[in-house]
N, C-alpha and C positions, 0 to 999 in steps of 0.2 A: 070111592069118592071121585068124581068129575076131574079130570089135570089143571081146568079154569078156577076150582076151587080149592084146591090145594094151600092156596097161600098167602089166601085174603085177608087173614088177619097179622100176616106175620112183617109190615110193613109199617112203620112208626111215621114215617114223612106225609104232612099233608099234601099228599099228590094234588087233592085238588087247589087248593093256593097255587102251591108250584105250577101248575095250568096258569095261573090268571097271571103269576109273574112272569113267565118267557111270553106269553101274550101282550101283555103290557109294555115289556122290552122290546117286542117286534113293532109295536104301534109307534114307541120312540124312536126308533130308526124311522120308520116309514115318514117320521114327521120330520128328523132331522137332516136327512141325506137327498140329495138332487134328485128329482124322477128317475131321471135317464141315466144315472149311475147303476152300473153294473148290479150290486150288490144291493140297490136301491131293486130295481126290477125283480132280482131272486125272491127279495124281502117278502115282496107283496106276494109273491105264489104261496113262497111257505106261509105268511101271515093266515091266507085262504084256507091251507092246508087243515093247520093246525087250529082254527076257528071251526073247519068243518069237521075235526077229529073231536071237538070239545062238545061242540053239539051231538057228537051219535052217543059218546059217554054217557052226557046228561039224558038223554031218549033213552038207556037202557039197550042197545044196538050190540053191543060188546059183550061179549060172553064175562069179562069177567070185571069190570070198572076199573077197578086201584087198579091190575096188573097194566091194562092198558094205558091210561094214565101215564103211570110209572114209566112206560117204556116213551110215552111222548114227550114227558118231562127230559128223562134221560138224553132221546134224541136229540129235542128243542139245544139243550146246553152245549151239546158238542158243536152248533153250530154257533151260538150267541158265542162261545168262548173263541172259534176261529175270529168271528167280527170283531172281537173287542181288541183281539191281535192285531188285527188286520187296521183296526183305525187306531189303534195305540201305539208302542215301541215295541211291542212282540210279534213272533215270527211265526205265522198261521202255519196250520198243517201244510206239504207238499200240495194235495190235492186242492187245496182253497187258492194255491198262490195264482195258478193261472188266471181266475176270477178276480181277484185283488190289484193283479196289474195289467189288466185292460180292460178295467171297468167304465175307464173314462175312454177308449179307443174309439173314434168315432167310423170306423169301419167295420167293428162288430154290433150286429143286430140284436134288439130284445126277446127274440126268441133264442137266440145264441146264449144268451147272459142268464138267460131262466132254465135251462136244461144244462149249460156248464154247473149250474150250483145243485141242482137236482145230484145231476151228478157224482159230484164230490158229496154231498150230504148223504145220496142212499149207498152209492158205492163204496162209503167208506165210511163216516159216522154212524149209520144206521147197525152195521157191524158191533163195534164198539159200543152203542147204545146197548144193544141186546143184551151184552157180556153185562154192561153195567146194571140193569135190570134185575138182572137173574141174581146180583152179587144183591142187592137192594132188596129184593124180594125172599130170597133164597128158594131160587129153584132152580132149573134147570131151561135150558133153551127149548126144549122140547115142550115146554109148560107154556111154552109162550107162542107158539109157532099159530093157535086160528085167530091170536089179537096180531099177531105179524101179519099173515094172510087181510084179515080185514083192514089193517091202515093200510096196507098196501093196495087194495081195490081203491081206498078212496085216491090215493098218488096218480095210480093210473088213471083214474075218472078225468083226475086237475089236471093230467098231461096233455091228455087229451081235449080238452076243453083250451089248456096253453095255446096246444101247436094253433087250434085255431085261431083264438083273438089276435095271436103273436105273427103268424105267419103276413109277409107282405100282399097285397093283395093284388091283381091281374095287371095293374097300371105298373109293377115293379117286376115283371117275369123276368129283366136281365139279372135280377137281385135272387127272386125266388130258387128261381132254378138251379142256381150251383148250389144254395142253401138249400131245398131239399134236401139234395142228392148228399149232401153232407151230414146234414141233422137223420138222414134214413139208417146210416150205420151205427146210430144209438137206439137203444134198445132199453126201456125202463123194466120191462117183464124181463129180460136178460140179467139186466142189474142187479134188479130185485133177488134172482133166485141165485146170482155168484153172493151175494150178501149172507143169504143163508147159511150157504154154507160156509162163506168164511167167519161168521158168527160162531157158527158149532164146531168150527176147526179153532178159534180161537179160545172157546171155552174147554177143548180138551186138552191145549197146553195150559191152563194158568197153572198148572204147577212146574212151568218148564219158562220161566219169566225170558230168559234172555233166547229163549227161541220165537216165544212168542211176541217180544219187541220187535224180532228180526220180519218175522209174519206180517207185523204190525204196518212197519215201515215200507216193504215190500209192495203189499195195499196199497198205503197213502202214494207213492211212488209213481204206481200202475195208475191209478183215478185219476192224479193230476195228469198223467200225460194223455190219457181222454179227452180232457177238460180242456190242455189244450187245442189239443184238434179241433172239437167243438166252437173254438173261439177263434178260429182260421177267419182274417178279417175279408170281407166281402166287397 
């Protein structure tokens, strides 16, 4: 049997609702938060992302629907539950914080603010999504790695499509160019593939909890101090 079909039936949660709900919660921010708020700006990419991940679902694009889903569902949350922090009384992951306090800087740029959250999202939630996936699905991370592989093309597509809308354009070269030269030592295929593997490094501690909090934390630690670099005001 196929490792995409392994585990299709053994999922109770309607993943697909759970799609329309963190969609629906992204469209509420998008409606409630300033344009040009930091966190406003990421909004909208993932918004794009995770609309363009729902449509290949529905198209049959994905080797295996629910897994997939599943893992976008899982993702989507880790980030909706940083925001709810982040605009509440609670205290967002490490890697969200850089994002959350200088969202409103008016020397960091919007393509600054859409790749700091990139950031913290794939370099650190996307991990943690996975584990929770596989704990949801019950499988293995291995089970999941050509629906990882596929969202991942599409990330990279919207990066790419990012830098350009996002990037200032020839009338701003004293702005561009130190921004370049800044946004070039991030690396989304980079990200992506430390991801993996600290996915699969995290799922072969969960029976070792307080090493793998320490894993955990370590992570979240490393992504925010990316994130800040990334948000070096211009």
């Amino acid at each position: 049997m196929p490792r995409s079909e392994q585990f299709t039936t053994s999922v109770e949660t309607p993943v697909d609702t759970a799609v329309d709900d963190v969609l629906a919660r992204m469209r509420v921010l998008d409606a409630e938060l300033p344009p040009h708020d930091g966190i406003a700006v990421f909004n909208r990419v993932y918004l794009a992302v995770t609309s363009e991940v729902d449509r290949r679902i529905d198209s049959g694009r994905f080797g295996n629907a629910r897994a997939t889903a599943t893992l976008d569902v899982r993702f989507a949350e880790r980030y909706l539950a940083a925001v709810d922090a982040a605009l509440g009384d609670g205290r967002p992951p490490a890697c969200w914080r850089p994002l959350v306090q200088m969202r409103r800087h008016p020397g960091v740029r919007p393509l600054q603010f859409a790749l700091a959250g990139i950031n913290a999202h794939i370099g650190h939630d996307l991990a943690l999504a996975v584990v929770d996936a596989c704990r949801s699905l019950g499988c293995e991370p291995g089970d999941l790695e050509d629906d990882y592989e596929r969202v991942g093309d599409v990330l990279v597509a919207l990066e790419e499509r990012i830098r350009e809308e996002l990037m200032p354009g020839p009338d701003l070269l004293q702005i561009a160019d130190p921004l370049t030269h800044l946004l070039g030592a991030w690396s989304l295929e980079r990200a992506r593939d430390a991801t993996w593997t600290a996915a699969r490094a995290l799922w072969a501690l969960r029976g070792l909890p307080d090493v793998a909090r320490e894993f955990t934390d370590r992570l979240d630690t490393a992504v925010g101090f990316a994130g800040r670099m990334l948000l070096t005001p211009l």
